[in-house]
KOLVO-246500 format. One record per residue (C-alpha): residue in three letters; residue number from 1; x, y, z. Coordinates in pm, whole numbers, plus 32768, in hexadecimal, padded with zeros to 4 digits. Layout:
('ALA'; NUM; (X; Y; Z))
...
***
This chain:
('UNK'; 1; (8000; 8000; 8000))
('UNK'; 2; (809C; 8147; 7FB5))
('UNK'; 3; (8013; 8292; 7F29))
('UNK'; 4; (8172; 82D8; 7EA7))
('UNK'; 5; (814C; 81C0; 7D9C))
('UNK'; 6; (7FE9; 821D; 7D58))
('UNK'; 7; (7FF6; 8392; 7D3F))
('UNK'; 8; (814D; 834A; 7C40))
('UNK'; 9; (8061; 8236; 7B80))
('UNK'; 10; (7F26; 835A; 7B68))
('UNK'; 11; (8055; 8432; 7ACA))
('UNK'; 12; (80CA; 8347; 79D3))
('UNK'; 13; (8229; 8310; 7AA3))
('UNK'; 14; (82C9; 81E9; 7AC1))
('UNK'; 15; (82F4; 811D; 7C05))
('UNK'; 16; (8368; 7FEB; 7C64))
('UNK'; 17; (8216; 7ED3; 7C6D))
('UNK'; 18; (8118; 7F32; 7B85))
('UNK'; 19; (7FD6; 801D; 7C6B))
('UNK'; 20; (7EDB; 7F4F; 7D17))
('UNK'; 21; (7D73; 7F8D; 7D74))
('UNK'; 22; (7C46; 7E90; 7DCB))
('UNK'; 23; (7AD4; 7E9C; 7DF4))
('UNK'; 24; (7A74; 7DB4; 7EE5))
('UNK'; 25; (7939; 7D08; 7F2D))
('UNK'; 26; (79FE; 7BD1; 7FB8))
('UNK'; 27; (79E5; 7BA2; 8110))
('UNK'; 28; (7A8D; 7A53; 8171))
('UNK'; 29; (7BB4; 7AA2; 80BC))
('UNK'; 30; (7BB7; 7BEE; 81C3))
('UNK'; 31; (7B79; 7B1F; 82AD))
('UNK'; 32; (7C91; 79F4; 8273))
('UNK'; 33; (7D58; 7B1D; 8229))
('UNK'; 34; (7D62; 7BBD; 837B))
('UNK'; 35; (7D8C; 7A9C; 843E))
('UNK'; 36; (7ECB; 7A4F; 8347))
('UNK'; 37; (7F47; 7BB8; 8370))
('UNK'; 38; (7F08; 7C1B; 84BD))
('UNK'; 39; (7EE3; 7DB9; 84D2))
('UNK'; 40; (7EDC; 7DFE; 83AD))
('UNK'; 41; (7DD3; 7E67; 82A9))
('UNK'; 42; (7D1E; 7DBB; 8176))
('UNK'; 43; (7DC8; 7EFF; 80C3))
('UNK'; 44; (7F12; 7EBB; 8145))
('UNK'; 45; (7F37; 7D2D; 80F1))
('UNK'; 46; (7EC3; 7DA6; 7F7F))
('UNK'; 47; (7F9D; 7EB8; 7F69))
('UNK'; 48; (7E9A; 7F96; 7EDE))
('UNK'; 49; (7F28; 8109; 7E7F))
('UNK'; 50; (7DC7; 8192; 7DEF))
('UNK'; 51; (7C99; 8146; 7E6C))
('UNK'; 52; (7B76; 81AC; 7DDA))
('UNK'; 53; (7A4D; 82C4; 7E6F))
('UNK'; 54; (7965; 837B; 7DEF))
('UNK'; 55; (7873; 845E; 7EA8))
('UNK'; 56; (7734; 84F1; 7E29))
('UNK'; 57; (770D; 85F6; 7F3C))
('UNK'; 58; (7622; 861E; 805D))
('UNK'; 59; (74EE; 865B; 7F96))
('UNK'; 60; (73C3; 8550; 7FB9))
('UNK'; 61; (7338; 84E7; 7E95))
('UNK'; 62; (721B; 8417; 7F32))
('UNK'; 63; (7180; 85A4; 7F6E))
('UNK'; 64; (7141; 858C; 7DFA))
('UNK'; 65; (70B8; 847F; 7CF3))
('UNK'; 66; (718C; 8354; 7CEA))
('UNK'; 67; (71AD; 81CC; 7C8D))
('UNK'; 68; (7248; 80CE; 7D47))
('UNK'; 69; (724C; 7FC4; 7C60))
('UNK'; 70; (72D3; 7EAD; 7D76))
('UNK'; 71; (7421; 7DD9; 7D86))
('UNK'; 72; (7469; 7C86; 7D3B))
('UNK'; 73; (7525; 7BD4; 7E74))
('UNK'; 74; (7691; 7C13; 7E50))
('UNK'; 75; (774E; 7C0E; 7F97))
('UNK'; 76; (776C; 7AED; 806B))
('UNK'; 77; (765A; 7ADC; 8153))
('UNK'; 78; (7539; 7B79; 8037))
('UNK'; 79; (752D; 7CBC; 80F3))
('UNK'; 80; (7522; 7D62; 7FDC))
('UNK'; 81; (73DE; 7CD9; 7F42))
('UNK'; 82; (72C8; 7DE0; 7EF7))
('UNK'; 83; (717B; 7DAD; 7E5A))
('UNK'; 84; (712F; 7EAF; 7D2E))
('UNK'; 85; (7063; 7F89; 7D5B))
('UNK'; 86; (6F74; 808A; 7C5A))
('UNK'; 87; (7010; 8187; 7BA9))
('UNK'; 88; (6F3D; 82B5; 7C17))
('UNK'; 89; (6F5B; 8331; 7AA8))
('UNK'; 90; (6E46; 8296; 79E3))
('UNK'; 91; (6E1C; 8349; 7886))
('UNK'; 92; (6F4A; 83A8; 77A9))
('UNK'; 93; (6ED8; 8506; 77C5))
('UNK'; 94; (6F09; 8508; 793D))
('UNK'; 95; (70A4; 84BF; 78D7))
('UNK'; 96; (707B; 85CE; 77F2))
('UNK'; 97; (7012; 86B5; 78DB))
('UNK'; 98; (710F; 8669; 79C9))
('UNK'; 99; (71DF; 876E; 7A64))
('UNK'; 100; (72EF; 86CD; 7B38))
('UNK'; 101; (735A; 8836; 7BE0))
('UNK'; 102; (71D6; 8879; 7C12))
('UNK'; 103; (7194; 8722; 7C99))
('UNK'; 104; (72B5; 86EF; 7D73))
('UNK'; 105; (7340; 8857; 7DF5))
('UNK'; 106; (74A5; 88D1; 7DE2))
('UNK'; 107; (7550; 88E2; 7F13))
('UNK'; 108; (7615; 8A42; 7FCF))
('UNK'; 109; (7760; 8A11; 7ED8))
('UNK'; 110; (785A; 8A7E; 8018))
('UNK'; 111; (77C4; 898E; 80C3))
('UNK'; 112; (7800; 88A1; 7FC1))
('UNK'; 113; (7951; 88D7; 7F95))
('UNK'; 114; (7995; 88E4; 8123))
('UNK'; 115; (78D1; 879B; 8120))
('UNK'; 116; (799D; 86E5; 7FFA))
('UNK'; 117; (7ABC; 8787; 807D))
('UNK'; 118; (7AAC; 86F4; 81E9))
('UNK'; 119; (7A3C; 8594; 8151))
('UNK'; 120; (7B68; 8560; 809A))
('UNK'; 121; (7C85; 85F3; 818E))
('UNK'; 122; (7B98; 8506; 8279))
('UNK'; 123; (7BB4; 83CB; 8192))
('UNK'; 124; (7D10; 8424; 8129))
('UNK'; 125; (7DD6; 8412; 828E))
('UNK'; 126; (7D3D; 82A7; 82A2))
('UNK'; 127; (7E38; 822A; 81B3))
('UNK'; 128; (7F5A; 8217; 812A))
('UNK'; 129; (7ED5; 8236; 7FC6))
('UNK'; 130; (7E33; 832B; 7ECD))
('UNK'; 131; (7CCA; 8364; 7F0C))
('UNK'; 132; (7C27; 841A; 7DEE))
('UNK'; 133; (7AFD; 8526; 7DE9))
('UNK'; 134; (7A00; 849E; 7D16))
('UNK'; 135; (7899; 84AD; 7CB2))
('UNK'; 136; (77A1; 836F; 7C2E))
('UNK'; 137; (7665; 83F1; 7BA3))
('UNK'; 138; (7711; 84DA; 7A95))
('UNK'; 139; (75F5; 84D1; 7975))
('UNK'; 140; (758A; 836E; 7923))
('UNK'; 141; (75B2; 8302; 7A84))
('UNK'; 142; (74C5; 841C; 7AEB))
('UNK'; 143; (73A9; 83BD; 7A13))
('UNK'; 144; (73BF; 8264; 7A5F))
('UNK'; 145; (73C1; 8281; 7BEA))
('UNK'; 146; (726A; 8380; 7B81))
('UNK'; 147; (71CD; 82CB; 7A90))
('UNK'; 148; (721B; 815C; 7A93))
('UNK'; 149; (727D; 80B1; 7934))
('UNK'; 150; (7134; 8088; 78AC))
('UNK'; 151; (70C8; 81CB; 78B7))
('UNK'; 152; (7234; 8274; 7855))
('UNK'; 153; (7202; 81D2; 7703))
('UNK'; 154; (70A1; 821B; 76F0))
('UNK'; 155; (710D; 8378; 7710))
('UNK'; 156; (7239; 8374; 7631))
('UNK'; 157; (7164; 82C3; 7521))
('UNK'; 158; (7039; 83B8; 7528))
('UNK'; 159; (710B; 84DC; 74ED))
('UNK'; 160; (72C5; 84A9; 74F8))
('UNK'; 161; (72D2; 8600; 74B4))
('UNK'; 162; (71DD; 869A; 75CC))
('UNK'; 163; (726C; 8591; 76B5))
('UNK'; 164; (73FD; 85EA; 7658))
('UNK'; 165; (73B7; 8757; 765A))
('UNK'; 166; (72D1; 877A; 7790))
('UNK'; 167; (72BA; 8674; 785E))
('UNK'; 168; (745E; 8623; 786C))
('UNK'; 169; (7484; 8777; 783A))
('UNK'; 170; (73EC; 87A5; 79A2))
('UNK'; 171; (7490; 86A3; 7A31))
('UNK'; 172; (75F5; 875B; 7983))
('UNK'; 173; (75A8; 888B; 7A3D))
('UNK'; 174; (7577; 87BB; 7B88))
('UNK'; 175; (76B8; 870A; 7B90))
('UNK'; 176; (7788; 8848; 7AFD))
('UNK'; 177; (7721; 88D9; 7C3F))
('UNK'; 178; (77CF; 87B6; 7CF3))
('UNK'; 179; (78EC; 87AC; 7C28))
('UNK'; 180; (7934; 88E5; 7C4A))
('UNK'; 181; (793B; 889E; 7D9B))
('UNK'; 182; (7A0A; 876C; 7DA4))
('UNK'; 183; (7B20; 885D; 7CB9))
('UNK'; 184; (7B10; 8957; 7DDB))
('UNK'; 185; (7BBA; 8857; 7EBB))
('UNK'; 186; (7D1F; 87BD; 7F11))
('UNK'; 187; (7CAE; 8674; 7E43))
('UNK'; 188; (7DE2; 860F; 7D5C))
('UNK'; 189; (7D00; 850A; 7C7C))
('UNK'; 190; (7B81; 84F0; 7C44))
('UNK'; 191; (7AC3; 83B6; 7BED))
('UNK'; 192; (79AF; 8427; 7B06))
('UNK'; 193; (78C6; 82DC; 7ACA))
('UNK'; 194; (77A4; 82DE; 79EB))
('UNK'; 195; (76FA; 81A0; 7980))
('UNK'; 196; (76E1; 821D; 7825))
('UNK'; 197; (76BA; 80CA; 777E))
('UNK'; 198; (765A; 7F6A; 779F))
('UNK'; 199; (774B; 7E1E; 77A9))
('UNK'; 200; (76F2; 7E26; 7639))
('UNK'; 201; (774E; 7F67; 75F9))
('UNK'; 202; (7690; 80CE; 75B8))
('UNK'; 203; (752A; 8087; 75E8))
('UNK'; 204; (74F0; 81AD; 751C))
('UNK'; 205; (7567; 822B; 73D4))
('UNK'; 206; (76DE; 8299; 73E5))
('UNK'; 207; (766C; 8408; 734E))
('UNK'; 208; (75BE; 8457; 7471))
('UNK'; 209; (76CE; 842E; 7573))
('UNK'; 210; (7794; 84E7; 748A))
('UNK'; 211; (76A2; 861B; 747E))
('UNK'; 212; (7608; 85EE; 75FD))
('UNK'; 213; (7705; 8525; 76CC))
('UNK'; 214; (7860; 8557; 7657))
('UNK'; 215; (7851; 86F2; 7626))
('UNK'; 216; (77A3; 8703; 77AF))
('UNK'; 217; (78CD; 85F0; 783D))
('UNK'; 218; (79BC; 8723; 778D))
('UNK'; 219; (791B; 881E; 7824))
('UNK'; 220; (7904; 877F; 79A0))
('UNK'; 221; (7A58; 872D; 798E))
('UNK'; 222; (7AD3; 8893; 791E))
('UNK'; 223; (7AED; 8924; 7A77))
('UNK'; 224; (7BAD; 87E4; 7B20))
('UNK'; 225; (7C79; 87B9; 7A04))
('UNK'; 226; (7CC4; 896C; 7A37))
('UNK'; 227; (7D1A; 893A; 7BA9))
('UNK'; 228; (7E01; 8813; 7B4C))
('UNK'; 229; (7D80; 86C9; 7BA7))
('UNK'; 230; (7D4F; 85B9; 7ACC))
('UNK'; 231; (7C5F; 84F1; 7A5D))
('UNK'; 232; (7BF2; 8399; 7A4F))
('UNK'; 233; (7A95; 830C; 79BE))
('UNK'; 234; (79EE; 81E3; 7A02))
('UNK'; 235; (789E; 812D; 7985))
('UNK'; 236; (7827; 7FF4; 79CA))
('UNK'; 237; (7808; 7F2E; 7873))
('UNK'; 238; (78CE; 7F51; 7723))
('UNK'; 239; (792E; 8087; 767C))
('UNK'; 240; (7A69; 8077; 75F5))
('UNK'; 241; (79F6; 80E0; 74D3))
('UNK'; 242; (79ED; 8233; 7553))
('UNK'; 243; (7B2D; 824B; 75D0))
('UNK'; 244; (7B8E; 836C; 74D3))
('UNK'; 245; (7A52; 8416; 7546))
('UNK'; 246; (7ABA; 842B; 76A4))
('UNK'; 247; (7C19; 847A; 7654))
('UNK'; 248; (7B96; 85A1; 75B8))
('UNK'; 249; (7ABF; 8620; 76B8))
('UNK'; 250; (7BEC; 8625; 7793))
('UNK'; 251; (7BF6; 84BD; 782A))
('UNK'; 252; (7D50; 846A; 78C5))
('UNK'; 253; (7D1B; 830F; 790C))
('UNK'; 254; (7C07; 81F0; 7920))
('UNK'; 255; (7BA3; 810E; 7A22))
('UNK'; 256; (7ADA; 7FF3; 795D))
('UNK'; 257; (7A4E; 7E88; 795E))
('UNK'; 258; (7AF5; 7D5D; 7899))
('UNK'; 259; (79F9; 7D55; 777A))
('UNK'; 260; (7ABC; 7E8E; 76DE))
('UNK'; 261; (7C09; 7E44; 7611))
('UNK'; 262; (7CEC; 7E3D; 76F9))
('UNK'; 263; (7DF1; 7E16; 75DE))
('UNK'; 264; (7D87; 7F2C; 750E))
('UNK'; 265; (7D48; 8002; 7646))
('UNK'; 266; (7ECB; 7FC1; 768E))
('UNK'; 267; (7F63; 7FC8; 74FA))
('UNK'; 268; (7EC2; 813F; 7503))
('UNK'; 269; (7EA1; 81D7; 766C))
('UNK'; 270; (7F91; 80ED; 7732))
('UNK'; 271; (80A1; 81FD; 7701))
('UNK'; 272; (7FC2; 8355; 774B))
('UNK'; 273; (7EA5; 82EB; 782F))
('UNK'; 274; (7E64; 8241; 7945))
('UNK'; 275; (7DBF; 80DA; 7952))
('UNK'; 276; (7D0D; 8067; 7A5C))
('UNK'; 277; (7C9A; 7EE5; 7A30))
('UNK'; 278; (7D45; 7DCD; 79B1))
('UNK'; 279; (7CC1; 7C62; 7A68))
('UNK'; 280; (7B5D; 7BCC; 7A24))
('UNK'; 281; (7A9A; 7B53; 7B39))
('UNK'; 282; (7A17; 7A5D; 7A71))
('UNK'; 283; (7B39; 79A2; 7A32))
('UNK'; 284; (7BBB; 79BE; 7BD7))
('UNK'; 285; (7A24; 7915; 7C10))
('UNK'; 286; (7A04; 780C; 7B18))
('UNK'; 287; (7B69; 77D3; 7A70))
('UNK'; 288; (7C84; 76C0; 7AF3))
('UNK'; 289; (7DAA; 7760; 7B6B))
('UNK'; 290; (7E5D; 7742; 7A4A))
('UNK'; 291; (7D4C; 77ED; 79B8))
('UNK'; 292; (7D98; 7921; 7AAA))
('UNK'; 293; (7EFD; 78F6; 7A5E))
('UNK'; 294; (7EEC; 7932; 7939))
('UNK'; 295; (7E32; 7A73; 7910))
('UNK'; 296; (7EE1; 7B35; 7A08))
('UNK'; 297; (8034; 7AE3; 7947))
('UNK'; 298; (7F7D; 7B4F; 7825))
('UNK'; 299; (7F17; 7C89; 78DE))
('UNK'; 300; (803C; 7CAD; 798F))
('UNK'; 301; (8126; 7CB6; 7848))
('UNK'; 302; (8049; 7DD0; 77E7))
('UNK'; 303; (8021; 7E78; 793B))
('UNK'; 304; (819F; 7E93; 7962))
('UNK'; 305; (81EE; 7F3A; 7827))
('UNK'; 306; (8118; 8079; 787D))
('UNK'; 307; (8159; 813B; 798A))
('UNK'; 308; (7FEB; 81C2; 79BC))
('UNK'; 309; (7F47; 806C; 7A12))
('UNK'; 310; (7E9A; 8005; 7B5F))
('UNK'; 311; (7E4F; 7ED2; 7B62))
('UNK'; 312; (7D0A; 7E38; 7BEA))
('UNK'; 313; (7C0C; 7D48; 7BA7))
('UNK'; 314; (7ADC; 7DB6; 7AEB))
('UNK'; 315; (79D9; 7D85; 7B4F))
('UNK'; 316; (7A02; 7D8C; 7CB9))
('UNK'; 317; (7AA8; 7C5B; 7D6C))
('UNK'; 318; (793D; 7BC0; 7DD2))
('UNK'; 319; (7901; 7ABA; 7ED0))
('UNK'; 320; (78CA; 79A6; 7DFE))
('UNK'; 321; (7A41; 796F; 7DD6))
('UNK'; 322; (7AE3; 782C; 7E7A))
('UNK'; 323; (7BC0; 789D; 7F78))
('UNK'; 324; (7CAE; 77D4; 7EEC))
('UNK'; 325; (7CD9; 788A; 7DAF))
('UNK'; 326; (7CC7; 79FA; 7E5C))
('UNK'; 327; (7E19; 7971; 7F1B))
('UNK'; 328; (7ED3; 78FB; 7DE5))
('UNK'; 329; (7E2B; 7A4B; 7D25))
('UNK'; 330; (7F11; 7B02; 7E92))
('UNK'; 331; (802F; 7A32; 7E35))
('UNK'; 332; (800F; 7A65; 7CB1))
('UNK'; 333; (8013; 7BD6; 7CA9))
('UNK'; 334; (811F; 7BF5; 7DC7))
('UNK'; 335; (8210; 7B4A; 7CB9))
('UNK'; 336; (8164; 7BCA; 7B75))
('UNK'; 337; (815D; 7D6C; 7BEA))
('UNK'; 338; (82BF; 7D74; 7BF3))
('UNK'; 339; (836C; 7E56; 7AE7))
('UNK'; 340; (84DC; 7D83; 7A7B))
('UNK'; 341; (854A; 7EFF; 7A40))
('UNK'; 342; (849F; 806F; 7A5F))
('UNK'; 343; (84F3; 8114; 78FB))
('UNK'; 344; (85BA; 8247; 793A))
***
């Protein structure tokens, strides 16, 4: 664990062991873990140098109109299950109407800024590793959390221009207020996620994230990217093909799942940006060890040759692999992080 490697890895420096990060949802191995390690952390057996927060503010939603479209059981003991529940918007003109600023209120922005501020110096003397600023419900996040799926499409389909021009327009003006918020503070990186597409890829036609999505992710990112931190963006699913897109709009790194091109993310970003994946969970679940092997020497070969990458296992490290692989995954990556030389 060490923010030194991390913060040179964000920067595009070379260190020593490839960056490490982890989303965890598995709690045996934290468990086995701390009885093998004795005082020390999860984060500190890993090594992790970046670990990975977002933080949509102190504003509740649940004031306004919003889905909760339930959770599947995850985590160990199912905690996590939710039943579904209505979407309180039932017409696709409701979603047209929708004003997110109206609907949900913009907080004082000093207090904002205090508030993000004191979060992260907070979160930040925790560890010894680089906590980001960060925001989740950028644009397509936002109108799913409001609107649920179902009626997101409705709304898109009725009218894509109405819904890209008002309705994300709105919810643009309600996060530029946060960002601008987040660029006010001591953050050095921000995680912007948006769940922009589906495992698939775009769920709707590429022209519209280039005329709704792509200019708004340019013009969030303007003030952080003035005040000097960088920044990394995330989305559940598969959208490599945007990658030129993002770069574009400013993007200095991704953090993605293994259905992108991990290949072709590396043969044209591996030397400029910062990648943030690298391991399928899918493989650690249901694969043999040689299986497991075998990928992370394939990622690894990759991962050491740019000096941006943090590795991690996409999509989270979920409960549902055998102990026995997540210690020979430990033991794997020990070996397989470590650079023969750092180029000059």
């Amino acid at each position: 664990m060490s923010y030194d490697i991390g913060i040179k890895a964000l920067n595009l420096q070379w260190t020593e062991r490839v960056a490490r990060t982890e989303y965890n949802d598995h709690a045996e191995f934290v468990r086995c873990l701390a009885a093998k390690y004795p005082g020390k952390s999860f984060e500190e057996v890993l090594h992790l140098d970046y670990l990975w927060v977002t933080h949509d503010g102190p504003n509740d939603w649940s004031k306004g109109r919003v889905t909760d479209m339930g959770h599947a059981v995850y985590v160990e003991d199912g905690s996590d299950y939710r039943q579904p529940k209505p979407s309180p918007f039932t017409t696709a003109d409701e979603v047209l109407n929708f004003n997110c600023v109206r609907e949900y209120g913009l907080p004082d922005f000093k207090e904002l800024v205090d508030f993000y501020e004191n979060y992260y110096r907070t979160t930040q003397a925790q560890y010894d590793a680089v906590i980001s600023g960060g925001y989740y419900k950028t644009i397509v996040s936002a109108a799913i959390q409001a609107f649920g799926w179902e009626m997101l499409l409705e709304g898109a389909g009725e009218d894509p221009d109405r819904f890209g021009e008002d309705v994300l327009g709105s919810i643009f003006e309600y996060s530029l207020h946060h960002f601008k918020a987040w660029a006010e503070t001591s953050i050095e990186v921000f995680m912007c996620h948006d769940d922009m597409v589906w495992t698939q890829g775009p769920f709707l036609h590429p022209e519209f994230y280039r005329k709704y999505i792509f200019p708004r992710f340019k013009a969030l990112w303007k003030p952080l990217k003035d005040a000097g931190k960088r920044i990394i963006f995330t989305s559940d699913g598969t959208y490599d093909m945007f990658l030129d897109d993002l770069v574009d709009a400013g993007a200095d790194g991704f953090c993605f799942e293994p259905t992108n091109d991990l290949e072709m993310m590396v043969r044209k970003y591996g030397q400029t940006h910062v990648l943030m994946g690298g391991a399928d969970c899918r493989t650690l679940s249901f694969g043999n060890k040689e299986d497991i092997e075998r990928e992370l020497r394939w990622v690894f070969d990759m991962a050491r040759g740019c000096p941006g990458f943090v590795f991690a296992t996409g999509n989270h490290f979920p409960a549902n692999i055998p102990l026995e692989h997540a210690l020979f995954y430990l033991e794997l990556i020990e070996e397989l992080g470590l650079r023969d030389r750092v180029p000059a």
